[in-house]
N, C-alpha and C positions, 0 to 999 in steps of 0.2 A: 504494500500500500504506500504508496507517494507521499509526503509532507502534505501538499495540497489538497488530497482525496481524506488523509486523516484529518485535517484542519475541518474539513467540508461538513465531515461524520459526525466531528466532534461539536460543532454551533447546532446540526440539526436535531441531535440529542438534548445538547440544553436546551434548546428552544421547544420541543417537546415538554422536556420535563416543566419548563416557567409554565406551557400551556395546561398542564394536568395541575401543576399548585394555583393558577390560576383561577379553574375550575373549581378544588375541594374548599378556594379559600368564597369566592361565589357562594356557595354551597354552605359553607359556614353562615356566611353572615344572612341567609336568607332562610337558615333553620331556628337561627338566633331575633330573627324578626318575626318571623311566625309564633314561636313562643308553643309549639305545640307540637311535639315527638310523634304524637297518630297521625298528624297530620306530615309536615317531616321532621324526620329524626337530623342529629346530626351528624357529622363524620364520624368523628368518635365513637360514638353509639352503632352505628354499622358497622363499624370495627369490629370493635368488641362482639357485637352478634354473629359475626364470621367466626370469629375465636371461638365461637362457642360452638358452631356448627361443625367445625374443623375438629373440635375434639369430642363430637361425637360418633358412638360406634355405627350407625346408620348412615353414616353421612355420605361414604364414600361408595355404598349398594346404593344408592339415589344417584348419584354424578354416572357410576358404571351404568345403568339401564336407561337412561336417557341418553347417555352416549352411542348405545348399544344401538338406540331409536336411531339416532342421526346420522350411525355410519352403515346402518340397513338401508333406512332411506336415501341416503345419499350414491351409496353403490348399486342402487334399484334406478336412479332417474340417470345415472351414466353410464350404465351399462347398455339400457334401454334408449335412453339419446344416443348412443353412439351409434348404434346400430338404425336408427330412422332415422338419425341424422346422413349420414354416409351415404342411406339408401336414396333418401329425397336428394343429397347435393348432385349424386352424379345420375339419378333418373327423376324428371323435370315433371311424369305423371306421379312414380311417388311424391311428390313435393306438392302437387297440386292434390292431392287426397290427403295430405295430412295436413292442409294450411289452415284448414276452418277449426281442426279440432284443437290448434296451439293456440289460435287466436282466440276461441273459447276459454281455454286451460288461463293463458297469459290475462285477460282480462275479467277473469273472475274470482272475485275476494275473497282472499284468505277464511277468513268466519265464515263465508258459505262452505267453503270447501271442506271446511273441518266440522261443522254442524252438519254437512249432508253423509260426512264422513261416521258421523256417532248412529248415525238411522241405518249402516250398513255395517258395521266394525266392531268387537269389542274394545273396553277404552284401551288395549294396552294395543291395538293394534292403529286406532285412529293418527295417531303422529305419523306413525312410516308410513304410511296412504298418504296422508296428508303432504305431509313433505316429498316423499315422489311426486305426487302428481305437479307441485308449486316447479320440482329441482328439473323435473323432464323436458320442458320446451326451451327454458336456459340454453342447456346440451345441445339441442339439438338445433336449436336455431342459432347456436355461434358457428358449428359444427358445416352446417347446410354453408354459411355464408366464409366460411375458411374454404370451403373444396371450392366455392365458385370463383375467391380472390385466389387461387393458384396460377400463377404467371402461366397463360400458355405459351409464352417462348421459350420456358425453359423444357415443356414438353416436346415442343419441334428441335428443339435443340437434342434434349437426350432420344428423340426418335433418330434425326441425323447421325448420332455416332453411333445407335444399333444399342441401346442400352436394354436391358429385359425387360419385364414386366415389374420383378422384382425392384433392380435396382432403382427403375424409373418412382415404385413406391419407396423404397426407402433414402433414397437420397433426394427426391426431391416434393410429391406428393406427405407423406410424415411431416417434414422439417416445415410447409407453409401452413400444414392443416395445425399442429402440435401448438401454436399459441393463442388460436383459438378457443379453443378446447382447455386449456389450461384458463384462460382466463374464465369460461364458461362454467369451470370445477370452483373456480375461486367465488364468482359470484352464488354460486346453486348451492354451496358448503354452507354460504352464510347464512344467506337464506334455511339452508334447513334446521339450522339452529333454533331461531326464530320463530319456523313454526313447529315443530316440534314441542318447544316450549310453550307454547302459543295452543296449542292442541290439547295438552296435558292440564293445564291451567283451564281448560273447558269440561273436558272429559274427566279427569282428577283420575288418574288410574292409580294402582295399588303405590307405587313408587315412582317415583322422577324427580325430578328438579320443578317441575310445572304445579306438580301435584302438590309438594311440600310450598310454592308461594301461593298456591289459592288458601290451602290452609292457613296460612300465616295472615291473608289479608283478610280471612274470615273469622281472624279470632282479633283481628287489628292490631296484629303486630307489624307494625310502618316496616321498623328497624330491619327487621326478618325478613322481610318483602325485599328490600333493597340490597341485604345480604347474597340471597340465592341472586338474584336478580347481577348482582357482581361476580356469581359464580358462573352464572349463564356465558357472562362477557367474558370472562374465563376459559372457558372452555371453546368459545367460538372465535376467541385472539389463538388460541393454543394450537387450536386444526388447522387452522389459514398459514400461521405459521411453517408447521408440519406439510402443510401440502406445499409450501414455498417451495422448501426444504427439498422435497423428492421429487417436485418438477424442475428444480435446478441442477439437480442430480442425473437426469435422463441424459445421454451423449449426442440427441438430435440437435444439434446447434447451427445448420445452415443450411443452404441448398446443395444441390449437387452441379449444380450451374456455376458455382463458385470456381470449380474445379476445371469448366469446359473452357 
C-alpha cells in the first residue's frame, strides 16, 4: 500500500468514525429531550440491553435460525435467478414470458408478500418464501442485463482466433456477466435480511431475531427493540462483508480480449 492510498484509508476511516459519534451523540441529546426510555431509550441503555442479550444462553439459537432463514433464502432467489436469468438474457422469448411476473414480484410490497405468505406457510417457513421471492428478480434482472452489456466484439474477436465454446465462456462471457451478478448478491443479501426480519416480527415464529423484537415491543421494552434491532445491522454488515470477501476472492478478473 502506497503512502498516498494509506493516507487516503486512513481520513476515510476517521471521517466515518466522526460520522457514527456524530450520530450516537444526535441520539443522545434527543433521548435526553424526550425525557422518556419507552419512548426512546438512550445509548447507554441499549448498550447495556445488548450486554445482556449477549450473555444470555438463548441468544445465540435466535441469531443461528434467523441466519439459517436468510442464507436458505438467499441461496433459493440465486440459484433460481441465475438460472432465469441466463435463460431470458440469451433467449429474448424467455425474457419476454418472465417480464410480467418480475414486474409483479419487483412492484409488490413487502407486507403483502409476507401476509399473503402466512395464509400459505407455517410461521417458520414464511421469511424464506418471503425473502426468495423479494431476492429473485434482483438476480435475475442484473443477470438478464450483464449477458446483454457483453461486448460483442470481443465475441467476433474470440470467434476470429477459433476460441471454443468453453474458452469463449470462461474468458470472456464469466468475467463481463461476474459483476453483475455480484452486485445483484450484494443488493438481494441485504435485502433478505430485512425481510426476513420483517417476516418474523409478523409471523412471530418459535425463535428469530424478529420474533424476540415483536416480543420486546409488546411488553414495551424500547431499549430491547433497538438492541436486537443492532443485532439485525449486525448480522446484515457481517454477510455483505463476507460476500465482499469471497467475490474478491474468485480469479475472474478480466476479459479474455485483454489478451487478443
Amino acid at each position: 500500500m502506497t503512502r498516498s492510498t494509506w493516507s487516503g484509508s486512513w481520513k476515510s476511516s476517521l471521517i466515518s468514525f466522526g460520522a457514527v459519534a456524530l450520530l450516537l451523540l444526535l441520539w443522545k441529546v434527543a433521548a435526553a429531550s424526550v425525557g422518556a426510555a419507552i419512548i426512546l431509550p438512550r445509548p447507554a441503555d441499549t448498550l447495556r440491553q445488548l450486554l445482556r442479550l449477549l450473555a444470555e444462553r438463548g441468544f445465540w439459537l435466535q441469531v443461528a435460525v434467523t441466519t439459517e432463514r436468510t442464507l436458505i433464502g438467499f441461496l433459493l432467489s440465486l440459484g433460481a435467478g441465475m438460472a432465469a436469468g441466463v435463460a431470458a438474457g440469451l433467449n429474448r422469448w424467455v425474457h419476454a414470458a418472465l417480464r410480467p411476473a418480475l414486474a409483479v414480484i419487483r412492484t409488490t410490497p413487502i407486507m403483502s408478500v409476507i401476509l399473503i405468505a402466512l395464509l400459505w406457510f407455517s410461521t417458520g417457513q414464511v421469511p424464506v418464501f418471503s425473502s426468495f421471492l423479494i431476492g429473485f428478480p434482483i438476480i435475475t434482472g442484473n443477470l438478464i442485463v450483464g449477458i446483454r452489456q457483453t461486448d460483442s466484439r470481443l465475441l467476433e474477436m474470440a470467434r476470429a482466433f477459433e476460441l471454443t465454446s468453453a474458452q469463449q465462456l470462461r474468458h470472456i462471457s464469466i468475467p463481463s456477466i461476474y459483476p453483475y451478478l455480484v452486485s445483484g448478491a450484494h443488493t438481494a443479501l441485504g435485502l433478505t435480511w430485512k425481510v426476513v426480519v420483517a417476516a418474523e416480527v409478523l409471523s412471530i415464529p418459535d425463535r428469530g431475531v424478529g420474533s424476540r423484537m415483536q416480543l420486546a415491543q409488546m411488553s414495551l421494552e424500547t431499549a430491547e427493540v433497538f438492541a436486537w434491532t443492532a443485532v439485525a445491522i449486525g448480522l446484515s454488515a457481517a454477510s455483505s462483508w463476507l460476500l465482499s470477501q469471497a467475490a474478491g476472492a474468485v480469479p475472474w478478473r478480466g476479459a479474455y480480449g485483454d489478451r487478443l
